[in-house]
C-alpha positions in Angstrom: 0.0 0.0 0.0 1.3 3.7 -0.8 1.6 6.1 1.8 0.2 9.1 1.5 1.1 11.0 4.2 3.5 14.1 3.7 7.5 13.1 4.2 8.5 15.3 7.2 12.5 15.2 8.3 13.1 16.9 11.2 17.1 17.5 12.3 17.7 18.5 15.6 20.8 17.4 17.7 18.8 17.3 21.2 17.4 13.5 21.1 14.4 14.8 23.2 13.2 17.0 20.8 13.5 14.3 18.3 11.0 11.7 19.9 8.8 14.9 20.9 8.3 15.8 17.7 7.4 12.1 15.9 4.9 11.2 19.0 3.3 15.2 18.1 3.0 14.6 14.7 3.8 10.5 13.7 -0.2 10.3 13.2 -0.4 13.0 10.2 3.0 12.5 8.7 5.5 9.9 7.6 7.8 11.4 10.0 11.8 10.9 10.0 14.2 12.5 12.5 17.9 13.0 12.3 20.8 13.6 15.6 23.1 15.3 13.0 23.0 16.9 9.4 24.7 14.1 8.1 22.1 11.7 9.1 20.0 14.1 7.6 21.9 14.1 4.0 21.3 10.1 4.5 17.9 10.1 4.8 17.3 12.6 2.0 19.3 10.3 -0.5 17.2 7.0 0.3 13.2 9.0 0.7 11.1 11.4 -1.4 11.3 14.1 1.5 8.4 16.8 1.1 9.5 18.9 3.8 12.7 19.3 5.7 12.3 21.2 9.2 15.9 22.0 11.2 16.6 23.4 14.2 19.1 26.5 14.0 21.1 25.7 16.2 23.1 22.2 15.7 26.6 20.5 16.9 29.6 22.2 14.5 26.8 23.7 12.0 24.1 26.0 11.8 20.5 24.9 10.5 20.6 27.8 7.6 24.0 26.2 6.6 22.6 22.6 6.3 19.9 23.8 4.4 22.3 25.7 1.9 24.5 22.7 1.9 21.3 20.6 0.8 19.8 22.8 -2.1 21.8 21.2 -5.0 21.4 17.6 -4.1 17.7 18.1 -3.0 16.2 21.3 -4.6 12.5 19.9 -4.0 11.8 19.8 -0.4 9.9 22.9 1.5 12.7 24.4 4.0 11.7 25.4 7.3 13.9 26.9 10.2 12.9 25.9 14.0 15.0 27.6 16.9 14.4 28.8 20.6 16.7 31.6 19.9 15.5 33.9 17.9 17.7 36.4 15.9 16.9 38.7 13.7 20.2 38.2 11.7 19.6 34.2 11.7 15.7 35.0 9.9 17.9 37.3 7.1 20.5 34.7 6.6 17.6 31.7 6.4 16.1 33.7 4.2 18.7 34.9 1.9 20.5 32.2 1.5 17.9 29.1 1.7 14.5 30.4 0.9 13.5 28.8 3.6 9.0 29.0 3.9 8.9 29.2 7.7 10.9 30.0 10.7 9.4 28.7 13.8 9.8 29.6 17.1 9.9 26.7 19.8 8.8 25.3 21.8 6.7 24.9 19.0 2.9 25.2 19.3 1.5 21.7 17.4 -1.5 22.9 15.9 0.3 26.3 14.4 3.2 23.9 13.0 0.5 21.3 11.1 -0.7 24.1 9.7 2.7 25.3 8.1 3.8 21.6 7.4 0.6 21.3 5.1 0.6 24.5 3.6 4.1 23.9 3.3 3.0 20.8 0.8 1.1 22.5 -0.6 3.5 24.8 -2.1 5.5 21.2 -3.1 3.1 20.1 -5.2 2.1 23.3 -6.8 6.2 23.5 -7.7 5.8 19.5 -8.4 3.0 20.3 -11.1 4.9 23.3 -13.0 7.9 21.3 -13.5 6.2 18.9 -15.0 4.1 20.7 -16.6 7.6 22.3 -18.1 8.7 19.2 -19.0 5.7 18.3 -21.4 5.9 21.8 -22.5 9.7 21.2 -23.6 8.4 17.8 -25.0 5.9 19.0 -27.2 7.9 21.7 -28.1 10.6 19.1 -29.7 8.0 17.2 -30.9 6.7 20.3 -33.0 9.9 21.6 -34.5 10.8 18.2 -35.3 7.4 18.1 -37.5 8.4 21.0 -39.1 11.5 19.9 -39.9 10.1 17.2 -41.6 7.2 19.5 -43.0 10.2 21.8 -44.5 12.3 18.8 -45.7 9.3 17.2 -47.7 
């Protein structure tokens, strides 16, 4: 059977926030949790992730640089920023840099963060949609100058 759920990883280095966040939210996502951006990398080679949600402030790197160092591998999933420390310059740099859709304060309140997970998705699919629509664009694009090549030729 295919899941249908939306594909939530969550990175966050403190273990307890981890299992907090699966038992919050394992009932309306396929949830997956990393200790480390590494871990995180891993999981995003092996799944279709729909949204990636990191905290900011991780062991050696910062959330907004593990979402930079993820954009070219995995270009797709919906970036959000989680932190209990907000700074201003932190929002600016998640922003600039990694287009992130959200930045969340925690602790974070559940019913304000399903909301931004599925709108989140929403936004995926939407971007899922116009690239393919792009591609069948491109494709009957070829197809028609190759008919009027042979159109020409004839």
């Amino acid at each position: 059977m295919k899941d249908d759920k939306i594909k939530v990883l969550y990175v966050d280095d403190e273990v307890n926030n981890l299992q907090a966040f699966k038992a919050s939210f394992r009932k309306h996502f396929t949830v997956y949790t990393a200790d480390s951006p590494e871990k995180g990398t891993k999981i995003l080679d092996k799944e279709e992730i729909h949204v990636v949600i990191t905290d900011q402030y991780l062991k050696g790197i910062s959330g907004v640089d593990f979402l930079q160092s993820i954009i070219d591998s995995h270009p797709d999933p919906i970036r959000i920023l989680l932190t209990g420390y907000a700074v201003i310059e932190d929002i600016i740099e998640a922003i600039n840099k990694t287009h992130i859709y959200a930045y969340i304060n925690k602790p974070w309140e559940t019913d304000q963060l399903l909301e931004i997970v599925n709108d989140a998705y929403a936004v995926y699919q939407k971007r899922l949609e116009q690239k393919n629509m792009l591609v069948n664009l491109q494709r009957t694009n070829e197809q028609l100058e190759f008919m009027l090549r042979e159109k020409l030729v004839s």
